[in-house]
N, C-alpha and C positions, 0 to 999 in steps of 0.2 A: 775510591776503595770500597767493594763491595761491605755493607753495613758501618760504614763508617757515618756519623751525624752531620744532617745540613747547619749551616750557621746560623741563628736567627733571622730573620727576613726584617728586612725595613720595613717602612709603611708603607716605601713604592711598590712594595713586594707581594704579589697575587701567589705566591707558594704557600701552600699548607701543609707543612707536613709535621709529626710528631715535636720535631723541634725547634719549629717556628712559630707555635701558636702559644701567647703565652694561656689560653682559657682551653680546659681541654674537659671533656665530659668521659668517666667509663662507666659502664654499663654494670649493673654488682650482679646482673641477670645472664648466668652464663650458658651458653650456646656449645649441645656435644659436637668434641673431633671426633677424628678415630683412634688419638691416642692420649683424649684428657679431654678439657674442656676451655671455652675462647670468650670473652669478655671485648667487647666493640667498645673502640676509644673513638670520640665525633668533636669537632672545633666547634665553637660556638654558634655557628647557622646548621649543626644538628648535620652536618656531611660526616659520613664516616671514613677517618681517617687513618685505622689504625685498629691494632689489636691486642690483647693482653693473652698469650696460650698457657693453660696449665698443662707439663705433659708428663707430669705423673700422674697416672688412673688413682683418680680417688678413692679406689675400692681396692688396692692397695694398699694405701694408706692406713685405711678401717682396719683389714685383716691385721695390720702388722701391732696396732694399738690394740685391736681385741687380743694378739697373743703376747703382747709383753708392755701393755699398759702405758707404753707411752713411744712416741713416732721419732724418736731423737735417730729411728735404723734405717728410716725414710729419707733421703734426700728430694728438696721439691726444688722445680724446677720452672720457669716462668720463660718462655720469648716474646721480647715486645718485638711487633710486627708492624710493617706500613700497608697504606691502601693497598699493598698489590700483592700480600701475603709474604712479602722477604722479612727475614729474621734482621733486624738492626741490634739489638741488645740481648743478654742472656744475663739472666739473673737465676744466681743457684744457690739453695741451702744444702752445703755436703752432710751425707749420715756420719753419725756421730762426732761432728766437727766439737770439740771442747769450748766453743768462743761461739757456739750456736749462730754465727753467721752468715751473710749471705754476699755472695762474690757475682761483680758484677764484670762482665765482658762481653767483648765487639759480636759480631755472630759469627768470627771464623775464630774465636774462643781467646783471643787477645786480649788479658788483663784489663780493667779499666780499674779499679778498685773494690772497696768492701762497706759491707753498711755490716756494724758492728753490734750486739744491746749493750749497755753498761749498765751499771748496778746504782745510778743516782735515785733512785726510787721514780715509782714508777713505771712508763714505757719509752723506754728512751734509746737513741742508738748515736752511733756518729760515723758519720762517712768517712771514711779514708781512702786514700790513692796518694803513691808515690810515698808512701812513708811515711804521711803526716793525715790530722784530721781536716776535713775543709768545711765541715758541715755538723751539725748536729740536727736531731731528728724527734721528739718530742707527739707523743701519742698519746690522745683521750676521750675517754668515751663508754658508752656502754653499751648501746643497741648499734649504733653506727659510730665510727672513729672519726676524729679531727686532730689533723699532722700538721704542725710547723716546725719549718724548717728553716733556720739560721744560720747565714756563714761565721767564721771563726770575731767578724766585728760586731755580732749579733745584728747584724742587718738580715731581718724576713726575706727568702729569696722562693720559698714555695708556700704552698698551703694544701690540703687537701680537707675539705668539709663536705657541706650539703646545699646544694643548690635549691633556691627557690622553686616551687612546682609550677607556679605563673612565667618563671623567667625561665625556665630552663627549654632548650630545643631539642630535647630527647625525652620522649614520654619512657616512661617504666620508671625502674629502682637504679637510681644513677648516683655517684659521687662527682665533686664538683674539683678540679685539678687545675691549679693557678700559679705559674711561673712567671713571674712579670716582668723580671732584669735578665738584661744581655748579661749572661758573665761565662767563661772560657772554660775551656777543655781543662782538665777532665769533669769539673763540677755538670757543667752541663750533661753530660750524659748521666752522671749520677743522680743527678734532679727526676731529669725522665724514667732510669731505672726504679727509682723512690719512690716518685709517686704515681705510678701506674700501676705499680703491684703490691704497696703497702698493705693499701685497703683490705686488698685480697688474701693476703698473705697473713694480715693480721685476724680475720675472719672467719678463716678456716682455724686456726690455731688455737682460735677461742669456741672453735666450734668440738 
């Protein structure tokens, strides 16, 4: 099914794609479309596998906070993309959503779930799908953010930090994106929705 995710790959497994790698690098250094702008996601030998699209014009954005002081009128809107430019995921903040969050689906727009914020102090969200929480989401930082992400047994199942400048195999301004366990549909897509576009998501909004 078109945009539907591959399953993770064994170790006999030469596939690379968004959802089989568990180390992922994205790029905070974003490259204009012609309807937003694109952030390049690379596996750990630094191949690029992948993409993060903003396709609200950020100069929308601006004008709508310059005229009413704050962007809640703005819905933003994120496709994760594979090597070949196909949409796999949609991740969207609706304007004036009460619950400020963000809905994630297939790329023929098929529900997958929601990354929610909640009010435990802090930055904090929790993933939902199917009517329940599977994830909680955990944000800090000041100049650059650090996301972990635990399932409902507090078992670590993402992270999103900063990669070494010696180890890293993408030169520039990178975040370092680390899914390490096989676990099932839907979380696994949510994982990827998460933290691909966290970083992003949360950096603009502090911006």
């Amino acid at each position: 099914m078109p945009g539907a995710p591959y399953r993770r790959a064994s170790s006999r497994s030469y596939e690379r794609t968004l959802f089989t790698e568990p180390v992922l690098y994205v790029s905070r250094e974003a490259k204009p479309t012609a309807v937003g702008q694109e952030y390049g996601v690379f596996d750990r030998q630094g191949l690029h596998i992948g993409g993060v699209a903003v396709t609200t014009p950020s100069f929308l954005r601006k004008v709508v906070q310059l005229l009413w002081k704050s962007d809640q009128y703005v819905s933003r809107r994120f496709e994760v993309r594979d090597a070949n430019q196909s949409t796999v995921l949609k991740v969207e903040k609706p304007s004036k959503d009460p619950l400020a969050r963000f809905v994630v689906t297939r790329a023929d727009g098929t529900p997958i779930g929601e990354i929610v914020p909640t009010n435990a102090g802090g930055v904090r969200f929790t993933l939902r799908a199917e009517g329940k929480t599977i994830a909680t989401v955990v944000a800090s930082g000041r100049q650059r953010w650090e996301v972990t992400v635990e399932d409902p047994a507090g078992t670590e199942v993402a992270h999103v930090g900063h990669p070494s400048a010696e180890l890293s195999p993408v030169r520039g301004n990178t975040c370092l994106v680390e899914i390490p366990l096989q676990v099932p549909e839907p979380l696994a897509s949510m994982l990827v929705a998460t933290t691909l576009t966290i970083d992003i998501a949360l950096t603009a909004q502090r911006g």
